[in-house]
C-alpha positions as CSV (number, residue, x, y, z in Angstrom):
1,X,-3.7,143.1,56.6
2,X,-6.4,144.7,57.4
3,X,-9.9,145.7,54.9
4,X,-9.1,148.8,53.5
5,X,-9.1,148.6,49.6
6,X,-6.7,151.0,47.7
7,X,-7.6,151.2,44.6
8,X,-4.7,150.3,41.7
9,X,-4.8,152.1,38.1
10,X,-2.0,151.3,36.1
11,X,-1.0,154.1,33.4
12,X,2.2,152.3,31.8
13,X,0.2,152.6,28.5
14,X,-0.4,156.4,29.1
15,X,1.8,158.2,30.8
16,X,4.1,155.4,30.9
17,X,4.4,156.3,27.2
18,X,5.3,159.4,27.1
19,X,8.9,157.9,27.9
20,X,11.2,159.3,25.6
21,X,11.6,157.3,23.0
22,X,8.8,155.2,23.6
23,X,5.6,153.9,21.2
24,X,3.8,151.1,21.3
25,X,2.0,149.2,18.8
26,X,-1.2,148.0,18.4
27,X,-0.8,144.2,19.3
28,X,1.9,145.6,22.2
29,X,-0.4,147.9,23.6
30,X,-3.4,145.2,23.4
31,X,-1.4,142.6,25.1
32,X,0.0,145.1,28.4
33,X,-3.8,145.9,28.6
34,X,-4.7,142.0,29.4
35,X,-1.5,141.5,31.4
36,X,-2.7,144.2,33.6
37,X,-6.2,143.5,33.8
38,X,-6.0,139.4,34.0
39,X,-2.5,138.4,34.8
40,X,-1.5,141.4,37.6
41,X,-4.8,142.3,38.3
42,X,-4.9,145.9,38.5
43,X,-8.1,147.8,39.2
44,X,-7.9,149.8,36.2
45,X,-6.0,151.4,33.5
46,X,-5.4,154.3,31.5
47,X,-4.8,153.5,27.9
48,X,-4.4,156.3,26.3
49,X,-4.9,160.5,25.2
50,X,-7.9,161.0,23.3
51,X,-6.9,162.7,19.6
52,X,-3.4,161.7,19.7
53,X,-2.8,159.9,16.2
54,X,-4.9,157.6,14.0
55,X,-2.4,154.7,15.2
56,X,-3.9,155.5,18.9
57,X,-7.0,155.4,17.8
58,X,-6.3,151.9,16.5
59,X,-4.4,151.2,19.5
60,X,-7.8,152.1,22.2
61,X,-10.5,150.4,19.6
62,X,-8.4,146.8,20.0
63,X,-7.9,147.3,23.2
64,X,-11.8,148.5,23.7
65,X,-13.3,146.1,21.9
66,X,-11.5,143.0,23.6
67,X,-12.3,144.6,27.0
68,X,-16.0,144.7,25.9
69,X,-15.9,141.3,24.8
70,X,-14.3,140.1,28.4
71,X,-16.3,142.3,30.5
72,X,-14.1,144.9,31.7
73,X,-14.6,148.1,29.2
74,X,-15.3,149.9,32.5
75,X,-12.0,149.4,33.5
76,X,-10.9,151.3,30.6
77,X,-9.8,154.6,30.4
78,X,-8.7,157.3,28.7
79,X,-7.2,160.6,29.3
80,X,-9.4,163.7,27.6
81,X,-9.4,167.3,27.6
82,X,-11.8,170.6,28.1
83,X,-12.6,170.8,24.4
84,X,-15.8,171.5,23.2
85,X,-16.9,167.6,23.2
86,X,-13.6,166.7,20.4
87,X,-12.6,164.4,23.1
88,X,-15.8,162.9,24.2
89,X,-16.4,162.3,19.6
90,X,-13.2,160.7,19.7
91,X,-13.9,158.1,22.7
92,X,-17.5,157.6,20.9
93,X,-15.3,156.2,17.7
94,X,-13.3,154.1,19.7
95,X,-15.5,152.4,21.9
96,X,-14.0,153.7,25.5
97,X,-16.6,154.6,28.0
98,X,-14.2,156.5,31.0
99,X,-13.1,159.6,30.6
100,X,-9.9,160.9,32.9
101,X,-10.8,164.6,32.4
102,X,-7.8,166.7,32.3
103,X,-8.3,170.0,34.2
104,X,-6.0,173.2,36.4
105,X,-5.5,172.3,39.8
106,X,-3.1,175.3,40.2
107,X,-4.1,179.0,40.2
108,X,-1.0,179.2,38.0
109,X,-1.4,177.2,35.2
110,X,-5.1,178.4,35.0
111,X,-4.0,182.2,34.9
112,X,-0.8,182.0,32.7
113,X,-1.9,178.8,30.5
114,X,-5.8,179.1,30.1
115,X,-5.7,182.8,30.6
116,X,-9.0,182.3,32.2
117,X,-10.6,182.7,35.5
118,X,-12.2,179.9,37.9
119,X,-15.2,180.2,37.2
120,X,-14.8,180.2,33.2
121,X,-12.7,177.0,33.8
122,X,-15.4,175.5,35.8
123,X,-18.4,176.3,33.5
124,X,-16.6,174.6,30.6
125,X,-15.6,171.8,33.0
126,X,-19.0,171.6,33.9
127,X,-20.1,171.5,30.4
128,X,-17.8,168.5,29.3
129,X,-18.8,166.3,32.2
130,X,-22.9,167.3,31.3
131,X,-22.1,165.8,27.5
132,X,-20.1,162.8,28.4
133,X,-22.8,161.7,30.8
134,X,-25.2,161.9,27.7
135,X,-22.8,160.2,25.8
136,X,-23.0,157.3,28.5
137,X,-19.2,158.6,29.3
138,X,-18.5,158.4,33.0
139,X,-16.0,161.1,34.4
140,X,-12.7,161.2,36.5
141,X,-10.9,164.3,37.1
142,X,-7.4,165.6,36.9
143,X,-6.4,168.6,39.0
144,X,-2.9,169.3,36.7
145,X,-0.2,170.7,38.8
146,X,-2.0,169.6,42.2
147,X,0.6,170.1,44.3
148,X,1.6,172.9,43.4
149,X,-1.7,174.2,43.8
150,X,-2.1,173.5,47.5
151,X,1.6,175.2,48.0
152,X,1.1,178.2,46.3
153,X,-3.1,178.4,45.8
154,X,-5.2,176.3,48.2
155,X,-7.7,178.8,48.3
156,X,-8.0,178.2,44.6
157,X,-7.7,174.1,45.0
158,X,-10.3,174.1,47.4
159,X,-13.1,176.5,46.1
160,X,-12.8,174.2,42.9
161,X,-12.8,171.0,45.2
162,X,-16.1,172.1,46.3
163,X,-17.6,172.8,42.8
164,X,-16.3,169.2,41.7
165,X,-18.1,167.9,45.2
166,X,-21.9,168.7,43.3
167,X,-20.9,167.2,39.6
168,X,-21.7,164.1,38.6
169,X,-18.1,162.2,38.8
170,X,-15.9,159.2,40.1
171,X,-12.9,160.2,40.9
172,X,-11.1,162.8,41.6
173,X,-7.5,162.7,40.7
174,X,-4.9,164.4,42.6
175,X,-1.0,164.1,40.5
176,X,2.1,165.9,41.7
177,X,2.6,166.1,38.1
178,X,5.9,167.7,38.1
179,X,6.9,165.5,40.9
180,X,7.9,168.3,43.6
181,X,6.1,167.4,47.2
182,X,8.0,165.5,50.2
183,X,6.6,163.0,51.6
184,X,5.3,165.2,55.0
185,X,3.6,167.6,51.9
186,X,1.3,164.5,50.7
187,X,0.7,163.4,54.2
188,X,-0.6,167.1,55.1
189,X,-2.2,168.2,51.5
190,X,-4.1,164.6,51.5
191,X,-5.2,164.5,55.0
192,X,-6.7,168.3,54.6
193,X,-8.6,167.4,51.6
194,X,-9.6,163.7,52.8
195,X,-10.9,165.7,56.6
196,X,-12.9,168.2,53.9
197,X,-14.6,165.6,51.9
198,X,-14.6,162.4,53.4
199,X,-17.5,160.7,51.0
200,X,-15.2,162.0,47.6
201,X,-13.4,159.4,46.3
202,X,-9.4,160.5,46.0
203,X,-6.8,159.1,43.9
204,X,-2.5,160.2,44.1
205,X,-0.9,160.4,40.8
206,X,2.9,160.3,42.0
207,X,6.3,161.4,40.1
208,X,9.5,160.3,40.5
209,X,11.5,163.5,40.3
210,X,13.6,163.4,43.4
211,X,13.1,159.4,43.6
212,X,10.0,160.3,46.3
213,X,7.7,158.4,44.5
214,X,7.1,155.8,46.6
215,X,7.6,157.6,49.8
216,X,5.0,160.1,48.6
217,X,2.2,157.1,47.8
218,X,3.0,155.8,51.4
219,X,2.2,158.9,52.7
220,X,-0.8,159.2,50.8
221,X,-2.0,156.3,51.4
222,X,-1.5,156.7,55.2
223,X,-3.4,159.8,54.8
224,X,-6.6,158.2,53.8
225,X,-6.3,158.1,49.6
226,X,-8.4,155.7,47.6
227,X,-6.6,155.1,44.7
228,X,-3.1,155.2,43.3
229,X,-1.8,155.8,39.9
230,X,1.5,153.7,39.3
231,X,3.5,152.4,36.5
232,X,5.0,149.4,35.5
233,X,9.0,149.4,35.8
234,X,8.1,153.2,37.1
235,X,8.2,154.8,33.1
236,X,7.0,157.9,32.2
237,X,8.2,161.4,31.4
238,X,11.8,162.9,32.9
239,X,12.4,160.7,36.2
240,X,9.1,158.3,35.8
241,X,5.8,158.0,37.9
242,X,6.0,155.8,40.9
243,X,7.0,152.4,40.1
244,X,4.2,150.0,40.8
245,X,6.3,146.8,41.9
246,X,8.1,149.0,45.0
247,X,4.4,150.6,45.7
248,X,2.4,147.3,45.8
249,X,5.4,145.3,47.8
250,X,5.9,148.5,50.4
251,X,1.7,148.4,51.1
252,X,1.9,144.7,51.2
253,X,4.4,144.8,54.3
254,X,4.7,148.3,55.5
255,X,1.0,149.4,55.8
256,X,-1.2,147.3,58.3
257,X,-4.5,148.7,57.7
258,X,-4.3,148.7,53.6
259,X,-4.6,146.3,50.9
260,X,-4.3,146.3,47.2
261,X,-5.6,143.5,44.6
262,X,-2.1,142.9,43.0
263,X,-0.8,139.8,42.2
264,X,2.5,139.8,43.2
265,X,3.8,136.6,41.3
266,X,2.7,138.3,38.2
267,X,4.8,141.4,38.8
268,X,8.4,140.4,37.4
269,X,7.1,138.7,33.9
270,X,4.6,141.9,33.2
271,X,7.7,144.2,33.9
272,X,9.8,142.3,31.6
273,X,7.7,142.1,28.7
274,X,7.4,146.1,29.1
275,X,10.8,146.4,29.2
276,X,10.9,144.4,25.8
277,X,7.8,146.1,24.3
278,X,9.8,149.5,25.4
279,X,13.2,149.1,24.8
280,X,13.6,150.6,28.2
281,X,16.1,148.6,30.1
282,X,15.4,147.8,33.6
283,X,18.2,149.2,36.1
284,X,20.2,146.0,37.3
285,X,19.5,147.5,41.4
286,X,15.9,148.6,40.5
287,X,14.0,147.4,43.7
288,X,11.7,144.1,42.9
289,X,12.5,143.7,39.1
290,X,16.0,144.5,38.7
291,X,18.4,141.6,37.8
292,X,20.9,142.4,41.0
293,X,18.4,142.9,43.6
294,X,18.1,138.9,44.7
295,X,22.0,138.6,44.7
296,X,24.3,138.3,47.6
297,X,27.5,139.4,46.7
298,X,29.4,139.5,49.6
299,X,30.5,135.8,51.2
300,X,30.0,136.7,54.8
301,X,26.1,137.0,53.6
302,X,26.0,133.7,52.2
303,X,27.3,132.4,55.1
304,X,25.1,134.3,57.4
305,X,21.7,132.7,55.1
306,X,23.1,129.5,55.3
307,X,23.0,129.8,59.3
308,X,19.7,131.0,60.0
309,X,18.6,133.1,56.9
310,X,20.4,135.7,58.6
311,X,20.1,138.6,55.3
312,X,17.1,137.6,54.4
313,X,13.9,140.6,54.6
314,X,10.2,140.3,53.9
315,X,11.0,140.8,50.0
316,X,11.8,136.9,49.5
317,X,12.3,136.6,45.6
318,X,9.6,133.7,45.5
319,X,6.8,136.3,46.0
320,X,7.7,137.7,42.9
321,X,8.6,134.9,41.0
322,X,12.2,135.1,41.2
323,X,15.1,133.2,42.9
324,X,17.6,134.7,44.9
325,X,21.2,134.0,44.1
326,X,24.8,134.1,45.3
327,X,27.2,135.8,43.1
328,X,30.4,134.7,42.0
329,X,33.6,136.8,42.5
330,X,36.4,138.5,43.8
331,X,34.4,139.0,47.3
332,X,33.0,135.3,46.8
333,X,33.5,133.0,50.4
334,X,33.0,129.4,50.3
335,X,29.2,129.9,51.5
336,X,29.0,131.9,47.7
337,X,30.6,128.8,46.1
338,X,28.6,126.4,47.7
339,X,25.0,127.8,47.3
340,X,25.7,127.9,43.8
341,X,27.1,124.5,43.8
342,X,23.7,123.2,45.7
343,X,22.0,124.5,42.3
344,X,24.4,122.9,40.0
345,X,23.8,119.6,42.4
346,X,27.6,119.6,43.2
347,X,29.7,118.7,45.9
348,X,33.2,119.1,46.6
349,X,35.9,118.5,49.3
350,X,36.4,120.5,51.6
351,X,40.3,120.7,50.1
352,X,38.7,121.4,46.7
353,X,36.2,123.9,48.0
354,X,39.7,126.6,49.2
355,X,41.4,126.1,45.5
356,X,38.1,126.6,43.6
357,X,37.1,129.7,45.6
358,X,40.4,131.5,45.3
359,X,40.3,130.4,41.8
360,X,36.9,132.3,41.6
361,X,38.6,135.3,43.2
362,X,41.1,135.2,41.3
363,X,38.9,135.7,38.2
364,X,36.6,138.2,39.7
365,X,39.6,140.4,39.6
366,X,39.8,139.9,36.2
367,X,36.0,140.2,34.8
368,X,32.9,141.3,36.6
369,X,31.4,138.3,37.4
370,X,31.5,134.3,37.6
371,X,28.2,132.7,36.5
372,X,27.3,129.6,37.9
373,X,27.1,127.8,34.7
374,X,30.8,128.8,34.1
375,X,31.3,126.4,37.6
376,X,31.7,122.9,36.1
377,X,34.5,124.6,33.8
378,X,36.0,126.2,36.7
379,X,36.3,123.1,38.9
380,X,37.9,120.8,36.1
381,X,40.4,123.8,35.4
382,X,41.6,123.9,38.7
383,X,41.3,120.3,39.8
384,X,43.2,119.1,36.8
385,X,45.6,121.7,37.8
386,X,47.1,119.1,40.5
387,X,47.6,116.6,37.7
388,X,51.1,117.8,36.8
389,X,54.3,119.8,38.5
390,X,54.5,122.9,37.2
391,X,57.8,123.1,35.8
392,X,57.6,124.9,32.4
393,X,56.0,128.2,32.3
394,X,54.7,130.6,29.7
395,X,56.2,133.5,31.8
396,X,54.7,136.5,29.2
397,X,54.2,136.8,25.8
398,X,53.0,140.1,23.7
399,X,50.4,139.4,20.7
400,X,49.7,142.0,17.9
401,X,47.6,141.9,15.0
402,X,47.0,145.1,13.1
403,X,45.5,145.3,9.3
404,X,47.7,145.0,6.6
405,X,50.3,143.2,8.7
406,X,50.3,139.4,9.7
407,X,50.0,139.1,13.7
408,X,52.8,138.4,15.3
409,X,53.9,136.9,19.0
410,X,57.1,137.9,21.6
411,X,57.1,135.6,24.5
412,X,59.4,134.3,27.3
413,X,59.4,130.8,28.2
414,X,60.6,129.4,31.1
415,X,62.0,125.4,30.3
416,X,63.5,123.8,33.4
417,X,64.8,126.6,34.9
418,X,66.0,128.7,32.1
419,X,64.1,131.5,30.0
420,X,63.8,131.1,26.4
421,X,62.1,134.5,24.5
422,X,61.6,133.8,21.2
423,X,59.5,136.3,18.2
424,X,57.9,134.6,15.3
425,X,54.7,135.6,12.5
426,X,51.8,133.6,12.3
427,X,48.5,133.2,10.4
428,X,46.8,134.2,14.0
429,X,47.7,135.0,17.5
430,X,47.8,132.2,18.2
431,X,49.6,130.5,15.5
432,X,52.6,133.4,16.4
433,X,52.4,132.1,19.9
434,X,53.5,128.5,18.7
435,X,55.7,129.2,16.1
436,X,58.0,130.9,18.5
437,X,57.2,128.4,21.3
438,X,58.5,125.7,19.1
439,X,61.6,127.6,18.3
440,X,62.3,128.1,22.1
441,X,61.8,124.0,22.1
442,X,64.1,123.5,19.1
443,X,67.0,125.1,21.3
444,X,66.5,122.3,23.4
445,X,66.1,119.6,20.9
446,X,62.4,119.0,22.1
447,X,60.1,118.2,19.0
448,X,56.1,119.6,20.6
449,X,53.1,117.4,19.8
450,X,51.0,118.5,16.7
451,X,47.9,120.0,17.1
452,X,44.8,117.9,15.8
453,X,41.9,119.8,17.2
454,X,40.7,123.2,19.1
455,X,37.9,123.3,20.4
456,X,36.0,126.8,22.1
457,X,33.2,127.1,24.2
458,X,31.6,129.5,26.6
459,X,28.9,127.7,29.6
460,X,25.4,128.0,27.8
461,X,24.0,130.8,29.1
462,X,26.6,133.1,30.4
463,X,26.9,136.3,29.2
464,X,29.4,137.9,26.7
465,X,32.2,138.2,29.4
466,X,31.5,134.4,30.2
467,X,35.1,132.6,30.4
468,X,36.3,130.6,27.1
469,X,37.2,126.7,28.1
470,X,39.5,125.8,25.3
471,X,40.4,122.0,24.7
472,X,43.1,121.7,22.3
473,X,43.8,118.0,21.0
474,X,47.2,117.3,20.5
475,X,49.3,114.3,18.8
476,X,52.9,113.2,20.1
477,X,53.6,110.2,18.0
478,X,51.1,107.6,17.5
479,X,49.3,108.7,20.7
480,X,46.9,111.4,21.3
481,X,45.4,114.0,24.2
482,X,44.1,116.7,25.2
483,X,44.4,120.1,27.6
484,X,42.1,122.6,29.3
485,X,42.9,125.9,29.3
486,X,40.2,128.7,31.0
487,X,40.2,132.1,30.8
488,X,37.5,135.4,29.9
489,X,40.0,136.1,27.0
490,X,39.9,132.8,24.4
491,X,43.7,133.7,23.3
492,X,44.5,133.6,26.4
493,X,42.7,130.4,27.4
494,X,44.8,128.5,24.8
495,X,47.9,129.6,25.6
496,X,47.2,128.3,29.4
497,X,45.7,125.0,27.5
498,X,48.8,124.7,26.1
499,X,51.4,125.2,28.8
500,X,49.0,122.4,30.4
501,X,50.6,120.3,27.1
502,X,54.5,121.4,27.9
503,X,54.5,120.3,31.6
504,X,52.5,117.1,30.7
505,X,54.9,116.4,27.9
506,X,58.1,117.1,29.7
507,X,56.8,114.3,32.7
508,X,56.1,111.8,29.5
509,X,60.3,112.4,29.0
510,X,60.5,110.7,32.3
511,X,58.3,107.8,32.2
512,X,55.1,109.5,33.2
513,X,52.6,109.3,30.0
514,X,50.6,112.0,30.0
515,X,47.1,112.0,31.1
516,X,44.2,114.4,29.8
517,X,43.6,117.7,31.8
């Protein structure tokens, strides 16, 4: 790393905001302002537009006044406008001492918007900036539609470059607001501006349009910028701004000669909590945050990290205070199964390993994934499997249940050899399924156990696709005991709990009493 600060502002709570859909409150914007500032350790952040509503007004004093009582108000800002000091009132009321000033930075947008020329716009420019220092206001500015400007004006970007070079401000702020440039446009339009004004300090205001962002702040910081404008889970208007957790991690190992303040452990919790304040859900393959992006799916990259950490890169989950993990499913090898036994503290046979990892394929062809909590269930599915010959065989079945009309089950049964197919009505699916098994077993004179108990549960914390263990209790004379049946569908996983009981009783007709499974 080498010495070269960039400068972070964070404007989640700004333009991060203007997400469709998207408000938050006052105790939601209040606590994203201390995350930032204390927990991820940004430089700065922009927390609002000046004359908005009353509720932002409420929002920006809490947030001001508990920045003022921790020592950080200047770290504080806002985002105002060229109007007659209505801005600059409105920061007085609520306590907010930076002002993000938000002016033309394309010849365009000045002629067809304002309607006036450059040196109007800069006379009332300079008359904002004049007041808000009285005020005890410091100033930033905004050059709206930037990039733009240097495509289609640079003569006009930089005669007002070298007005904003002799007024009394911070920062001035450079956005590709509607998110057009490539990342060989930022290198070029930042290293012309950073060669013309070397002692002005610069900040990149990246969108997301054509998923550049983060190229773009590369490039810009490459080119010599001093500050960066990001967003947390990369929110904003139409495609987003840049998303801060891909920015920070690509400086921390791409860029040698830059360095930001970040803490990177913070990164995942602050980006949850927005995604819970927002209601804007987190793409499962978003880079950094997104559930996925820690998973190995494929077997042959389990393997390979068991080996030598063979698929492992410089964005180890651990920096951001994550885990990786080893998904379970159709293209699930043994090194899959294992690394998610390790976490389970489980070890099986090498024997048992081949039946519960086709098992697990099996089921990934069925539902989207395995979790590892649904493991344990898995393993005593298929081990107890092996307890009994499987001679009797639910071979299909059909189960209906439509209003007004009591459900009802077809199914084929095959009992030593020879198919039974029986129809019966039931007061569930269920039920229909073993009324007509048990008039497929009263063709054979073959009275089934009763059924005492039936018992359903999913692994605790799986998702709502996680597979259904059913245990059904059942009662064969004075004796009782009980099956497993596993599947995503709980139906389903009865019915195999159940054939479980046929082939166990039908070995208790020959001596063998059957045994739990």
């Amino acid at each position: 790393m080498g010495n070269r600060k960039i400068e972070i502002m964070d404007t989640t709570l700004r333009d991060g905001e203007q997400t469709s859909g998207v408000s938050f409150s006052v105790s939601e914007k209040l606590t994203i302002a201390q995350l930032l500032l204390e927990e991820l350790r940004v430089d700065r952040v922009e927390v609002a537009s000046a004359r908005v509503s009353q509720g932002e007004l409420d929002c920006v004093k809490a947030v001001a006044a508990w920045a003022a009582d921790n020592g950080c108000l200047d770290r504080i800002e806002v985002l105002a406008f060229v109007d007659n000091g209505l801005s600059i009132g409105w920061m007085e009321q609520a306590g907010v001492r930076v002002q993000n000033l938000l002016t033309k930075g394309s010849l365009n947008h000045l002629t067809h918007q304002l309607r006036k020329t450059p040196q109007q716009h800069f006379d009332e420019i300079a008359t904002v900036i004049d007041l808000a220092a009285k005020k005890g206001i410091r100033s930033n500015v905004y050059l709206e539609d930037w990039s733009n400007g240097m495509r289609h004006s640079p003569e006009y970007v930089l005669q007002y470059l070298d007005f904003l070079a002799l007024q009394p401000i911070d920062r001035i702020m450079l956005p590709d607001t509607l998110g057009v440039l490539t990342p060989t446009e930022t290198a070029a339009f930042i290293g012309t501006l950073r060669a013309r004004y070397p002692q002005i300090h610069l900040d990149f205001h990246a969108h997301n349009d054509y998923d550049l962002g983060t190229a773009n702040v590369l490039e810009a910081v490459k080119a010599g910028i001093d500050g960066l404008h990001l967003t947390v889970n990369g929110m904003g208007e139409r495609a987003g701004n840049a998303p801060l957790a891909s920015a920070v991690a690509a400086i921390n190992d791409l860029l040698d000669d830059a360095e930001v303040s970040i803490k990177e452990s913070a990164i995942y919790t602050v980006s949850k909590l927005v995604e819970n304040f927002s209601g804007v859900r987190i793409p499962t393959n978003k880079p950094i945050v997104g559930d996925n992006v820690f998973t190995q799916t494929a077997g042959i990259h389990a393997d390979g990290d068991n080996k030598n950490n063979l698929y492992f890169n410089d964005l180890l989950p651990e920096r951001f205070g994550r885990k990786r993990k080893y998904a379970l499913g159709k293209t699930s090898g043994k090194a899959n199964i294992e690394k998610n036994l390790q976490e389970l503290g489980l070890k099986l046979n090498e024997e048992d390993l081949k039946k519960v990892t086709q098992r697990v394929i099996e089921l990934g062809d069925k539902k989207e994934n395995v979790t590892t909590e649904d493991l344990p269930y898995i393993i005593s599915d298929v081990l107890a499997n092996n307890v009994h010959e499987e001679q009797i065989s639910v071979e299909s079945y059909v189960l209906t249940h439509a209003k007004g009309l009591r459900p009802s089950a077809t199914i084929a049964v095959r009992i030593n050899g020879k198919l039974f197919e029986e129809h019966a009505q039931g007061d569930g699916q269920f039920d229909a399924f073993m009324n007509a098994l048990t008039m497929a077993y009263s063709k054979n004179d073959i009275r089934l156990p009763g059924l005492i108990d039936y018992n359903v549960r999913i692994a605790p914390g799986s998702s709502s696709d996680a597979l259904c263990e059913t245990t059904i209790t059942w009662q064969a004379g004075k004796r009782t005991f009980s099956t497993r049946g596993l599947d995503s569908d709980q139906t389903v996983s009865a019915i195999k709990a159940t054939q479980k009981m046929l082939n166990a009783i039908r070995q208790e007709t020959r001596g063998t009493r059957p045994e739990p499974v």
